[in-house]
N, C-alpha and C positions, 0 to 999 in steps of 0.2 A: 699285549702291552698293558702293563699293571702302572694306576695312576690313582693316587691318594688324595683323600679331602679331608681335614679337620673340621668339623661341626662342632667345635666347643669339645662337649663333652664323650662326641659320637664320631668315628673315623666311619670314611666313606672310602671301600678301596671298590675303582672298576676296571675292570678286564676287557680288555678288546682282542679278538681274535688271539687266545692264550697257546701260550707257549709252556714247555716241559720246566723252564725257570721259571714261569709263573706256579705250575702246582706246584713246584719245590721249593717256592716262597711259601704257598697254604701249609705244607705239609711240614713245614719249620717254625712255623708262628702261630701254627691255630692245630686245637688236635679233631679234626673233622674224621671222621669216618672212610676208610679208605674206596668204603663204596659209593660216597657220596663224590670222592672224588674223582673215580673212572665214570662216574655219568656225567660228569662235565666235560670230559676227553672225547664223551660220545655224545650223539646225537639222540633223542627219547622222544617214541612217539606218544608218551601219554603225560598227562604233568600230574604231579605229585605235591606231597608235602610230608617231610618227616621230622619226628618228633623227635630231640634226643635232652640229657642232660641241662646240658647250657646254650645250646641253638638248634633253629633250624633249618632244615633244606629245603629251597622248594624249586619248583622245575612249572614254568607259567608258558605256553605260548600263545601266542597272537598271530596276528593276520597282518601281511605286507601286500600291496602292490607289486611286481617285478618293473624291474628297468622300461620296458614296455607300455606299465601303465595297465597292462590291459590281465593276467591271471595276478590272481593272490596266491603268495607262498605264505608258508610257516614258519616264524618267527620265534625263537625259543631263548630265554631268559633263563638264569641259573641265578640265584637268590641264597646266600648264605645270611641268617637272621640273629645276633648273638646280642648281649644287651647291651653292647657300647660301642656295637660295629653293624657294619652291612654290606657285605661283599657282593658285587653283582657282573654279572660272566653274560657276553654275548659274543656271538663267533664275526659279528661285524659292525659298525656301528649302524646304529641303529635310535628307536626311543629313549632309552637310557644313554645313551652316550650322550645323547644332543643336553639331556637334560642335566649332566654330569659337566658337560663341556659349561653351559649356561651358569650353574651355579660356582664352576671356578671362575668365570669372567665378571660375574654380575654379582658373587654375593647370595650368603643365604636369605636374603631377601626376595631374592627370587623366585624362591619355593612359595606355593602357594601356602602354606602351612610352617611355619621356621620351627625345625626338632628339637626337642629338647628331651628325645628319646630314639633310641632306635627304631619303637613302633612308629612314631607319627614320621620320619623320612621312608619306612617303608610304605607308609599311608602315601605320600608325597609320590611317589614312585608308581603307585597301583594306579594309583587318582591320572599320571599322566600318561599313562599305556594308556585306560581308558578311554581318554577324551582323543588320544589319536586312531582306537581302535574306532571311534564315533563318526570320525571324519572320513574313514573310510567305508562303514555302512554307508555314511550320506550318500558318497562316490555310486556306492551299490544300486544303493534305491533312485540315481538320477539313472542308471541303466534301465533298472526296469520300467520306471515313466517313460524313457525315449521307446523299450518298446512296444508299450503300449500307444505314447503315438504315433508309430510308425506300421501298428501292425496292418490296416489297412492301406500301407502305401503300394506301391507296385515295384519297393524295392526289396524282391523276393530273399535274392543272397546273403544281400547288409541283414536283415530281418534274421535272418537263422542264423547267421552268424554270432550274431550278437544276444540272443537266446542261450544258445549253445556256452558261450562262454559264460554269460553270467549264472547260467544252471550250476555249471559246474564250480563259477567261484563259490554262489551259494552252499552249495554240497561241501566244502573246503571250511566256510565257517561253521556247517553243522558239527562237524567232526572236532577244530578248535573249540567252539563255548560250550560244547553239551556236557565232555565228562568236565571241565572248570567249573561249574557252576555247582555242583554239589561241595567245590572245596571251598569256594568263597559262600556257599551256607553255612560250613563248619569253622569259618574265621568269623559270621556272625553270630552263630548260636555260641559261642565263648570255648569253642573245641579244645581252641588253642588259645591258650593266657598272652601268653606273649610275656612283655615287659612293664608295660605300665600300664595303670589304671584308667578306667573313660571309656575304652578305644573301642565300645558298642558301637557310640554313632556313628565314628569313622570306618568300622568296616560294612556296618549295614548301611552306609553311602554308596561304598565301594559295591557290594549285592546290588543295590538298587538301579546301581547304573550296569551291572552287567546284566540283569535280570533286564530289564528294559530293551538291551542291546540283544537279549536274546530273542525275544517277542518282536523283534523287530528282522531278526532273521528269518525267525518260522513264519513271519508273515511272508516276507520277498520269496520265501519261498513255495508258497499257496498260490502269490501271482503269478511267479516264473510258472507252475504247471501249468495253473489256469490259461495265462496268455499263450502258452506252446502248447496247450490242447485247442483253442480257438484257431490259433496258428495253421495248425496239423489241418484241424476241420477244414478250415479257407484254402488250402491246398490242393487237399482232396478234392473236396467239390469242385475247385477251378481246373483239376486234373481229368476229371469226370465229363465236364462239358467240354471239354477239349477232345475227349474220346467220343462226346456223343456228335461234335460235328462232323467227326474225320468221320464215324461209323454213315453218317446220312450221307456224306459225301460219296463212300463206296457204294450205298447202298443204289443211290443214283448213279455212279458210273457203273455198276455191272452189269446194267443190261445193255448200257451204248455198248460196253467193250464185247458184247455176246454180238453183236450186231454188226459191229464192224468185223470182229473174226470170221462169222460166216463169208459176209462178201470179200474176206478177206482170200476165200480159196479159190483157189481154182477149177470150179465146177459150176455147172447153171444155174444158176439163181432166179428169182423173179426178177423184173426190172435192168435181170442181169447186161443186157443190152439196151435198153432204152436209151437213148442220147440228158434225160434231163435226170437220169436214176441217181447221180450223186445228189444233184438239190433234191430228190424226194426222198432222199435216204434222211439226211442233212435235217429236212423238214421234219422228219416223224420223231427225231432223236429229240429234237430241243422241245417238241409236243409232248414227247414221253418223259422228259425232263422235267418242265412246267408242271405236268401231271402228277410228279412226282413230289413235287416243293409244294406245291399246291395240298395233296395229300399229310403230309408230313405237317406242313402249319394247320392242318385242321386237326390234326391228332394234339399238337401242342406239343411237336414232339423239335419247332423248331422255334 
């Protein structure tokens, strides 16, 4: 669905979930590059930026929560840059759209920034991915404080569970910001000109906050190992003493059960007839028991 904004001297067209009449509108009104526009048809697992003539391409993703709340998917943004437009392609709504939807109800007032270029609405655009890509580290980093205080609780499964997932949404943002970040180096070392003059500070804002957001990832992810190796440790060990009493426990049953098999047969035994041979059987076991618990806490082995 193709939905137009006029910014004065800057049209704003955005795309939700496109259709074959939507390229066939790009491909009649703008002359883009025919491979710029079969990556929008498809899905790209690396983001880019390409340089042509009179605009650019660029292919940005971010980080989503799913419906659940609970893994992060990948979120992928298509970005056409020309000096009196700004085309931006998402396969659902999403950041953009809300923001798209916002400034047709509210007003370019809305914008943090009001364009008066095509750079500074894409400024406006990076600026607001960001601060929701933010919101969702936060989301992250309350994961891993809950399991750090949780990890000595005695609620073993919650504990891994939630480990387990946040490792893995971790691992999900190494992959999003790592190869981005060398492109938002080359929008601040002046790679790329762009349209208008200035737009140092506002893209080494843009750097600044991603760069920050990255250090903030490689951290969460130094504790996720840390806390699931301390994690792992506390397992083990509590796995270990669970083995070491079951092993004392046998160690003490094997000889009643050697004891009771003997007079368990049927041949002559000592005591074999005595009338009181079960209580002096009885007696010497729990003697031999004692004897054994006794032995065992002197070694410290209990």
């Amino acid at each position: 669905m193709l939905d137009t904004l006029n910014l004065g001297a800057i049209n704003w067209y955005h795309i939700t979930n496109p259709s074959e009449n939507d390229f066939t509108f790009l491909e009649d009104n703008f002359q883009f590059h025919p491979l710029d526009l079969e990556d929008c048809r498809s899905i790209n697992q690396r983001p880019k930026i390409d340089e042509y003539d009179d605009y650019y391409f660029i292919i940005l993703h971010f980080p989503q929560f799913d419906k659940s709340n609970t893994f992060i998917r990948t979120k992928e943004v298509k970005i056409f840059w020309g000096q009196n437009y700004i085309i931006t392609i998402e396969k659902s709504s999403w950041v953009v759209t809300d923001l798209f939807q916002t400034v047709q109800d509210k007003g370019v007032e809305s914008l943090e920034i009001v364009p008066n270029s095509s750079d500074v609405l894409l400024y406006d655009i990076l600026n607001r991915l960001m601060k929701s890509t933010y919101l969702l580290l936060m989301k992250l980093g309350t994961a891993v404080e809950t399991i750090n205080r949780e990890l000595f609780s005695l609620k073993a499964e919650k504990t891994i569970s939630l480990i387990s997932v946040t490792r893995k949404n971790i691992i999900l943002m190494n992959t999003i910001f790592k190869p981005q970040l060398r492109l938002f180096h080359k929008f601040e070392q002046g790679d790329f000109k762009g349209y208008a003059v200035d737009m140092e500070d506002y893209w080494g804002n843009i750097l600044d906050s991603y760069q920050k957001m990255w250090d903030m990832v490689e951290d969460y992810g130094e504790l996720i190992e840390g806390l699931s190796k301390t994690f792992d440790s506390m397992l083990t060990n509590k796995t270990n003493e669970i083995m070491k009493i079951l092993t004392l426990i046998s160690a003490i049953m094997l000889p009643l059960t050697v004891i009771t098999g003997f007079y368990g047969m049927n041949v002559a035994l000592p005591l074999g007839h005595h009338r009181l041979a079960a209580i002096i059987i009885v007696l010497f076991m729990f003697i031999l028991s004692g004897f054994f618990i006794f032995y065992f806490k002197k070694k410290k082995w209990m």
